[in-house]
matplotlib code that plots the C-alpha trace (Angstrom):
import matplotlib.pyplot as plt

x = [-11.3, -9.8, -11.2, -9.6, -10.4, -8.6, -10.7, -14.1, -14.5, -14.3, -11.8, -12.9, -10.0, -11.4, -9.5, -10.1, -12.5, -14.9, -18.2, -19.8, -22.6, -19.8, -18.3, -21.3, -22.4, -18.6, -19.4, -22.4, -21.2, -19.1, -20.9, -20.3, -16.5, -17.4, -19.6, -17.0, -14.0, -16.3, -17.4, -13.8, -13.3, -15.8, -13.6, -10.6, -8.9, -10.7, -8.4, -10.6, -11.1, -11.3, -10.3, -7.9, -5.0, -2.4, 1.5, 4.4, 1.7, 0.2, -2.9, -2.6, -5.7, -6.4, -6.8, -7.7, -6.0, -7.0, -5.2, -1.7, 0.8, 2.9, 0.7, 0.2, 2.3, 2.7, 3.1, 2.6, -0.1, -1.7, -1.8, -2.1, -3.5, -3.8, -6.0, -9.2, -11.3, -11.0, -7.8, -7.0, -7.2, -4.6, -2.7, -2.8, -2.1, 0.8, 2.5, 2.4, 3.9, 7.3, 7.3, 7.2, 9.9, 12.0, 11.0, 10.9, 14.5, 16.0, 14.7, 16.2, 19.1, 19.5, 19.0, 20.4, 23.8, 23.1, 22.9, 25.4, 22.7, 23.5, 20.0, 20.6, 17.5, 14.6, 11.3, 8.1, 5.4, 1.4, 1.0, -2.4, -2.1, 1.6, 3.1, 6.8, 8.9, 12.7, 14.4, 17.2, 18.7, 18.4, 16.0, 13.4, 9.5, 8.0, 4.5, 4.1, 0.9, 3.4, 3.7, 0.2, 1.4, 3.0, 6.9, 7.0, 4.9, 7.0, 10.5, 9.3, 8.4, 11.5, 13.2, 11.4, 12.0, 16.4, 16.0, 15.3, 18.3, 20.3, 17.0, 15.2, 12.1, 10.3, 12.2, 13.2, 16.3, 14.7, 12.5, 15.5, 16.9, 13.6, 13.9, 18.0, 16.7, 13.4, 11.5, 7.7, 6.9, 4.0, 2.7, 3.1, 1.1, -1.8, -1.5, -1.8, -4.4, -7.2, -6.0, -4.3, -7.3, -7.9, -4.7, -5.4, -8.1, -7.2, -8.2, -10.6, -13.9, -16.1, -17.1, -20.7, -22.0, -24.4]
y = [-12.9, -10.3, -8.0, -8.4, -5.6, -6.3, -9.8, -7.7, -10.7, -11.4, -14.0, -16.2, -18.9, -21.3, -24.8, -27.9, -29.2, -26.4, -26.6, -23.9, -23.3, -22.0, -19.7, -18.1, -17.4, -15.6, -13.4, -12.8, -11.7, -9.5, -7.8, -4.2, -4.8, -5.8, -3.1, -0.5, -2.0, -2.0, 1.4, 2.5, 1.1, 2.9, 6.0, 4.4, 7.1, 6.8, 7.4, 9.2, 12.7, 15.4, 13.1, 14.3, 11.9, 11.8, 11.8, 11.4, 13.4, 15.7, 15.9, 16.2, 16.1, 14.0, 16.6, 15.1, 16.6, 14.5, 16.6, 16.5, 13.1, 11.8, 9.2, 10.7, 12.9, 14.7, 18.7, 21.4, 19.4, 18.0, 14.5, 15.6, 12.5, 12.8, 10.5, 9.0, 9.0, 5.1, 4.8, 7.9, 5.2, 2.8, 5.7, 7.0, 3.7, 3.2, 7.3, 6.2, 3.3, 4.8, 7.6, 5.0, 3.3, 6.4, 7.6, 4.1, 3.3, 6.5, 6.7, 2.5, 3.2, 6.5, 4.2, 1.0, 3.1, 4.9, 1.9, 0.0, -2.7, -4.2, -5.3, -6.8, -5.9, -4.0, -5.1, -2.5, -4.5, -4.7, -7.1, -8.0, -8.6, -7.1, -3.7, -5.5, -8.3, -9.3, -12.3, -15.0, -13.6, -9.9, -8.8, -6.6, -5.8, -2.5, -2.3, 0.8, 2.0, 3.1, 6.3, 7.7, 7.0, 9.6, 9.7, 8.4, 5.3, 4.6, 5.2, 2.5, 0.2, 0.4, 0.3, -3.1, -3.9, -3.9, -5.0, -8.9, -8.1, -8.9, -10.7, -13.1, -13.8, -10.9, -11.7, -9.0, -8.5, -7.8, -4.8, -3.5, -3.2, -1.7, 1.0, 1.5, 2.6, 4.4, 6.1, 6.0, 2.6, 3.0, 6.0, 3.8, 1.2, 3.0, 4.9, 1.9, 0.0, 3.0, 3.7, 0.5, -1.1, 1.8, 2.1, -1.6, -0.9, 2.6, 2.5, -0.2, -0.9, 0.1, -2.8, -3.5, -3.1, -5.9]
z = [9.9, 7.8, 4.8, 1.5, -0.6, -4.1, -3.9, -2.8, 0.4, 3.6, 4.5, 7.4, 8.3, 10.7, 11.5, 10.1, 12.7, 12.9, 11.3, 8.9, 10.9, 13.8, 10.9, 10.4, 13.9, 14.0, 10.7, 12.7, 16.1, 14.4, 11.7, 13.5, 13.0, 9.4, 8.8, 10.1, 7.7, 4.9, 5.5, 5.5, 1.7, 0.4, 0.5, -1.2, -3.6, -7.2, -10.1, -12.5, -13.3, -10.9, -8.0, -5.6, -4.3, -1.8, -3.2, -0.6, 1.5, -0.9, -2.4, -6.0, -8.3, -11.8, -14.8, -18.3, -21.0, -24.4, -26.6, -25.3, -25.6, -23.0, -20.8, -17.8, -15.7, -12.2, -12.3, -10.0, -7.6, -10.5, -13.0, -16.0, -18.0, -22.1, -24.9, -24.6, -20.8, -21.1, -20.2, -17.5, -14.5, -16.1, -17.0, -13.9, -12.2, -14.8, -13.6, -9.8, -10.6, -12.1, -9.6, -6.8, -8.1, -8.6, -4.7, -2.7, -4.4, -3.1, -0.4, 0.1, -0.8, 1.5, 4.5, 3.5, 2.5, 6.3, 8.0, 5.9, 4.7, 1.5, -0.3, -3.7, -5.8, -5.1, -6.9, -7.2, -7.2, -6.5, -3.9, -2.3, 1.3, 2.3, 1.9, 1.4, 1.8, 2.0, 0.7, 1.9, -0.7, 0.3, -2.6, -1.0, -2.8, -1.9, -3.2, -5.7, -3.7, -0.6, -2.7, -1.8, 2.0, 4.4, 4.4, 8.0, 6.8, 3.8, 6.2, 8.5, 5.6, 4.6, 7.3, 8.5, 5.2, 5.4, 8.8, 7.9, 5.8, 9.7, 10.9, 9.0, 12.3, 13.9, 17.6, 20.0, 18.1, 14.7, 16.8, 18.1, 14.9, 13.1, 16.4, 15.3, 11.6, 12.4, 15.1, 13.6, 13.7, 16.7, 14.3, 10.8, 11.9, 13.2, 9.6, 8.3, 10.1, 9.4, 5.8, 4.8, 3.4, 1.2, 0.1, -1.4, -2.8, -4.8, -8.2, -8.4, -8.6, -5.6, -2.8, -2.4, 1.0, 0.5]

ax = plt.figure().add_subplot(projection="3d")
ax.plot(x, y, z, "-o")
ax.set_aspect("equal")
plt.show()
């Protein structure tokens, strides 16, 4: 059972052989754990004015300014967003978007060129269930929202990232090289289990608790 908070659902996955009625009584015996996860997206970041968002750590806040031209734009703790009101979230959306891919693919290469890892492409993308992913082929997605994440989440991303570049599985091996390239991983994914789901969700429409 798992939350999806881009789809607004609760994903149940139950095997072949298992009757509804048994799916239910689950949901059921665990509605505290749903309630708590569902509590927790309520408080995902809203892109519209006035609200205040983190940046690699920092909490910068949305100011509308309809009269200047540009898009949207981060300066001195602020996004300044221009034109009408209707479009400041995609606007917003569209300025975290380019500064992730500026950030994330420094902050790749940095530790790729450190570790002497040789990805071929990186892809910034908006995935719905992962935070990244590495190829066969060595061409590694980072999703864009890893920019509203704390540096030591992103440099273990990454890092587990460039690691399938020498192991493909998650065996013993591939953990000793995520340890070799980055020492927040215990850290990262408590980050990530508490604030994950917001993350996901930052930006869109609110969940209904009922």
């Amino acid at each position: 059972m798992r939350l999806a908070p881009r789809q607004n659902a609760i994903t149940v996955t139950l095997p072949a052989t298992c009757p509804p009625a048994q799916a239910l009584a689950f949901l059921h015996n665990n509605k505290s754990w749903l309630a708590s996860r569902l509590k927790r997206v309520q408080n995902a970041f809203s892109f519209t004015v006035d609200s205040v968002i983190p940046i690699e750590g920092q909490p910068h806040r949305i100011v509308h300014s309809p009269n200047q031209r540009g898009g949207a734009w981060i300066e001195n703790g602020q996004i300044i967003v221009c034109g009408e009101t209707a479009f400041i979230s995609r606007r917003v959306m569209d300025c975290l978007r380019h500064h992730a891919a500026r950030v994330l693919g420094t902050e790749l290469r940095e530790m790729a060129k450190a570790a002497d890892l040789k990805p071929t492409r990186l892809d910034i993308r908006d995935p719905t269930s992962r935070w990244g992913s590495c190829s066969t082929t060595g061409r590694i997605m980072l999703s864009w929202r890893l920019i509203m994440a704390p540096p030591e989440v992103r440099h273990y991303l990454i890092a587990h990232e460039l690691s399938h570049l020498v192991h493909m599985d998650h065996s013993n091996q591939f953990w000793q090289q995520v340890k070799r390239l980055t020492p927040h991983r215990q850290r990262a994914e408590a980050w990530l289990r508490h604030h994950g789901p917001n993350l996901m969700r930052a930006g869109q429409q609110e969940l209904p608790l009922a």
